[in-house]
LODREN-624893 format. One record per residue: residue in three letters; x, y negated, z negated of N, C-alpha, C in turn. Coordinates in steps of 0.02 Angstrom, whole numbers, always signed. Atoms other than C-alpha are relative to their C-alpha. Layout:
# residues N
     r     n_c1     n_c2     n_c3    ca_c1    ca_c2    ca_c3     c_c1     c_c2     c_c3
   Ala        X        Y        Z        X        Y        Z        X        Y        Z
...
//
This chain:
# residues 128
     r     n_c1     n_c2     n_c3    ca_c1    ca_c2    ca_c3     c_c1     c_c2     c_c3
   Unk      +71      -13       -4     +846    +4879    -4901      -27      -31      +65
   Unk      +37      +53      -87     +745    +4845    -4721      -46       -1       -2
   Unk      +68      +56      +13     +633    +4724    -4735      -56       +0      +59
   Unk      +12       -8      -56     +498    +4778    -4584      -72      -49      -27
   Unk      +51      +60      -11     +378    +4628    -4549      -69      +57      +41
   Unk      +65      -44      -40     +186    +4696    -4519      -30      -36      +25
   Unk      +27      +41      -58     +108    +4656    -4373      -64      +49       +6
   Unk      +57      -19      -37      -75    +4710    -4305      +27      +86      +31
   Unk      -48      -58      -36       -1    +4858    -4217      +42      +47      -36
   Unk      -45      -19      +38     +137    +4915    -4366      +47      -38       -7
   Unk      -36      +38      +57     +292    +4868    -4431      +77      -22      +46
   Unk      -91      -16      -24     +471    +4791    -4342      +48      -35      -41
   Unk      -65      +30      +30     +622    +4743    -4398      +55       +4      +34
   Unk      -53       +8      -17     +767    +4684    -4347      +75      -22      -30
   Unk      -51      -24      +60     +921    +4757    -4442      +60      -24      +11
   Unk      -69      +54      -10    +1054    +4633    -4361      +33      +50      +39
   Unk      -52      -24      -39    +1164    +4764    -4283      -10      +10      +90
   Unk      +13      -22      -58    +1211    +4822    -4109      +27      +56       +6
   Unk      -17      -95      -19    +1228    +5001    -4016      -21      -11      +61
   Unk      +54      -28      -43    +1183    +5082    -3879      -37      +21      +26
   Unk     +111      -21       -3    +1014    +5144    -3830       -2      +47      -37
   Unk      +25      -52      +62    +1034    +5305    -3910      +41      -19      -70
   Unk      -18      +14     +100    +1141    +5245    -4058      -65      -39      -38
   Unk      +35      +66      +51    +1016    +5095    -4089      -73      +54      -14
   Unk      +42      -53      +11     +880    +5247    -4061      +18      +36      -80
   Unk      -18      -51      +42     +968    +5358    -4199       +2      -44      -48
   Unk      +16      +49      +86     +974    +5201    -4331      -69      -13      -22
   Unk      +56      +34      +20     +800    +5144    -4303      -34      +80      -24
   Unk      +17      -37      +22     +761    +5355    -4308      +18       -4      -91
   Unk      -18       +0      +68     +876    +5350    -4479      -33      -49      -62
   Unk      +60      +69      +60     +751    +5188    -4571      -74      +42       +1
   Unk      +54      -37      -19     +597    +5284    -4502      -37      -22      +55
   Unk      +37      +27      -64     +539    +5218    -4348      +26      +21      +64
   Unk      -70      -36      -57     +615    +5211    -4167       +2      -71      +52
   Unk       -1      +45      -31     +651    +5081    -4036      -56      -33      +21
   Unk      +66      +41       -2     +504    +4963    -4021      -29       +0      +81
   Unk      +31      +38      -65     +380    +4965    -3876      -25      -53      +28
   Unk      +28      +73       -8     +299    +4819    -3812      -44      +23      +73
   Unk      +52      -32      -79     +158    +4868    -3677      -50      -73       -2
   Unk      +41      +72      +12      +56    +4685    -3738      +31      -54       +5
   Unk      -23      +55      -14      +78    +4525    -3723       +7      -51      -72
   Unk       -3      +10      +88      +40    +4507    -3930      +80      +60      -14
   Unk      -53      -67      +33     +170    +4667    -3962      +48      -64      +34
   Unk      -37      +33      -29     +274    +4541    -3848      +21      -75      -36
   Unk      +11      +37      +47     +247    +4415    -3946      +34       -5      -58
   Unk      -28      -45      +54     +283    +4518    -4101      +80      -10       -3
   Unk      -87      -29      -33     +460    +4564    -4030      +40      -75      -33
   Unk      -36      +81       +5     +502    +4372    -4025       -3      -29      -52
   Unk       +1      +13      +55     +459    +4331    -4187      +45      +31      -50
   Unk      -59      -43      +18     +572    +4464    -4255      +60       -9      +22
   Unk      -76      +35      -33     +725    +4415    -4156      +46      -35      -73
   Unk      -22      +70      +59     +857    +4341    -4277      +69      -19      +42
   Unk      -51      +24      -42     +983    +4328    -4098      -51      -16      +50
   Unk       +1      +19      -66     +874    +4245    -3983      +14       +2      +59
   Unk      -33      +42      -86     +971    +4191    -3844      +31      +80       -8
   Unk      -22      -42      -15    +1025    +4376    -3846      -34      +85      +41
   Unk      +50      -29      -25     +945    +4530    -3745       -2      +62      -62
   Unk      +19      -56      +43     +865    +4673    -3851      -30      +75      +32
   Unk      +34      -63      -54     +851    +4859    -3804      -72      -21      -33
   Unk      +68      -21       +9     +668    +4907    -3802      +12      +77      +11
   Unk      -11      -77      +15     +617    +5091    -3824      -10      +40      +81
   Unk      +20      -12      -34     +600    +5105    -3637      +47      +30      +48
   Unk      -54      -11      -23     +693    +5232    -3523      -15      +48      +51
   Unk      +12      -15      -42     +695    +5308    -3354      +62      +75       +7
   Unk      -69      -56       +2     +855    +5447    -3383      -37      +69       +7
   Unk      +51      -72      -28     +718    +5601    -3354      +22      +12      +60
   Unk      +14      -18      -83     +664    +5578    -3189      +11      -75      +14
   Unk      -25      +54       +3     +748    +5418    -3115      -62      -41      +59
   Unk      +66      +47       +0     +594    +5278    -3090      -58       +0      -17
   Unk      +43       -9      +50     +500    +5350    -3196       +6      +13      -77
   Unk      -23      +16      +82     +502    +5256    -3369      -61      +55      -27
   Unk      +32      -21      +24     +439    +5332    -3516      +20      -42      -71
   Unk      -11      +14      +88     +434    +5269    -3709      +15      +80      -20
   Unk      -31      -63      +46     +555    +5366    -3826      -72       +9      -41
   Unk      +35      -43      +34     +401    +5368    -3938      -49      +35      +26
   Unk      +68      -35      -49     +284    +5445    -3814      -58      -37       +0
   Unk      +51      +24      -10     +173    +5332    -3810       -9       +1      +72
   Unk      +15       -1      -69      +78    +5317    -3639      +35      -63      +41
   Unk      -19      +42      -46     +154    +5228    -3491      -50      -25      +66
   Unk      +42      +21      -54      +56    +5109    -3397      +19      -60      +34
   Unk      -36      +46      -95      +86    +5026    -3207      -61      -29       +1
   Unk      -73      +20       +0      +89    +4906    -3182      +27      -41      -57
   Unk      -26       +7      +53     +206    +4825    -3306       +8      -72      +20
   Unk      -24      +70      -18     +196    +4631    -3309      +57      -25      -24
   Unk      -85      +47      +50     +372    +4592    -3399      +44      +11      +36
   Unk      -33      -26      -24     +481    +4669    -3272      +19      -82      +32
   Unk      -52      +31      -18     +605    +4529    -3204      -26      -20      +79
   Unk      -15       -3      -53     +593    +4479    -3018      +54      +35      +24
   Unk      -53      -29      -38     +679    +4619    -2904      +11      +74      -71
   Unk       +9      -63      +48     +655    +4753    -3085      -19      +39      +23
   Unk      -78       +0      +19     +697    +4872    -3103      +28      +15      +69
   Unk      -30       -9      -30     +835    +4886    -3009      +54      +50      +15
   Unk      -33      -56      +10     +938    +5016    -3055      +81       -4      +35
   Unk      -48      -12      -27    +1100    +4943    -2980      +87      +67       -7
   Unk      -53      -57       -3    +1243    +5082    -2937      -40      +64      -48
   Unk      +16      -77      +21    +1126    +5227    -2997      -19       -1      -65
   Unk      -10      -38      +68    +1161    +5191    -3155      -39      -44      -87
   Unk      +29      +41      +22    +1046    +5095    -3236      -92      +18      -40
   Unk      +69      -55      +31     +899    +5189    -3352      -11      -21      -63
   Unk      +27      +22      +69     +868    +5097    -3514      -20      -73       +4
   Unk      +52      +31       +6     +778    +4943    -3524      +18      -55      -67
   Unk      -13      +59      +50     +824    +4759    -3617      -60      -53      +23
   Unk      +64      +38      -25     +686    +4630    -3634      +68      -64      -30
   Unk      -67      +69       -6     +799    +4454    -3615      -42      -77      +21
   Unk      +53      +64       -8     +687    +4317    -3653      -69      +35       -4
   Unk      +53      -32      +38     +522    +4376    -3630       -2      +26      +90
   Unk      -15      -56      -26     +567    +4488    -3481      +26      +63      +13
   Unk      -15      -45      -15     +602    +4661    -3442      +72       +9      +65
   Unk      -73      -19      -22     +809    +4708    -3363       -3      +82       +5
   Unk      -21      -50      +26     +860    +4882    -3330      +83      -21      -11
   Unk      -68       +3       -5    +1060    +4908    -3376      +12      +82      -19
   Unk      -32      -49       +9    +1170    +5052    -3410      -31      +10      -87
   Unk      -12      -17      +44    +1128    +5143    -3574      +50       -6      -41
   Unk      -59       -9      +18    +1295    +5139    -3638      +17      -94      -22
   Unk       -5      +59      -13    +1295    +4949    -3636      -33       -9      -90
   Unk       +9      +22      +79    +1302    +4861    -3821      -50      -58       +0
   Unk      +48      +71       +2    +1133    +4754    -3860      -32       +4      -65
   Unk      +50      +11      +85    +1025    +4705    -4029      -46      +49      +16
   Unk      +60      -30       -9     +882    +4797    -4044      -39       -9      -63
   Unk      +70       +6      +42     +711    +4814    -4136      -22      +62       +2
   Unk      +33      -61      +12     +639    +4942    -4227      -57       +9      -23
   Unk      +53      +28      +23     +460    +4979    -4247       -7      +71      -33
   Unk      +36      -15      +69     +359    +5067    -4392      -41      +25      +33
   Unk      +77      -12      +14     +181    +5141    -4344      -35      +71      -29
   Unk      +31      -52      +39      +93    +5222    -4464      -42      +57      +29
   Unk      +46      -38       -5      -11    +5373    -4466      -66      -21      -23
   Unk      +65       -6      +50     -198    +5364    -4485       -9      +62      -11
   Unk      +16      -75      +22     -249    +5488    -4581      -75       +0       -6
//
């Protein structure tokens, strides 16, 4: 059963496993949610409280594999510049190949998609 902690914003959880961006995408799709955004400095907040690997980096739902330097959230939410979490020298995109997006502490990394990290999945409801 996954236990999703509610926050101001909706709901995350963090279901212990690891994947990569689109696997950890396709589990958090399979609970009902999808890779967690974080555009605040409370949602940021959020994130860290949920953690149950700390000291470990976590995808976020954030990914540039479209059009390359231009992120977007898998859930479509809006993307807005500029982005204070980004790393000194972020992103960077070394060797090309670098389009998905780990927050590692309480900054923003790009790395390879393909690359195995924790992740967080968020919840937000519909108003109806």
């Amino acid at each position: 059963m996954v236990r999703w902690q509610k926050f101001a914003t909706g709901f995350l959880v963090d279901i212990g496993s690891q994947a990569s961006m689109h696997d950890a995408q396709a589990q958090c799709l399979a609970i009902g949610g999808g890779l967690a955004t974080v555009q605040t400095q409370a949602e940021a907040a959020n994130f860290m409280l949920v953690r149950k690997s700390p000291s470990s980096g976590y995808y976020i739902g954030a990914t540039d594999e479209t059009v390359e330097g231009q992120f977007k959230w898998l859930s479509g939410a809006n993307w807005t510049e500029p982005v204070p979490f980004w790393a000194p020298g972020q992103p960077n995109n070394t060797l090309g190949t670098q389009d998905c997006v780990e927050l590692d502490g309480q900054l923003w990394y790009t790395i390879e998609c393909s690359e195995v990290r924790h992740f967080i999945c968020e919840y937000v409801p519909l108003i109806v």
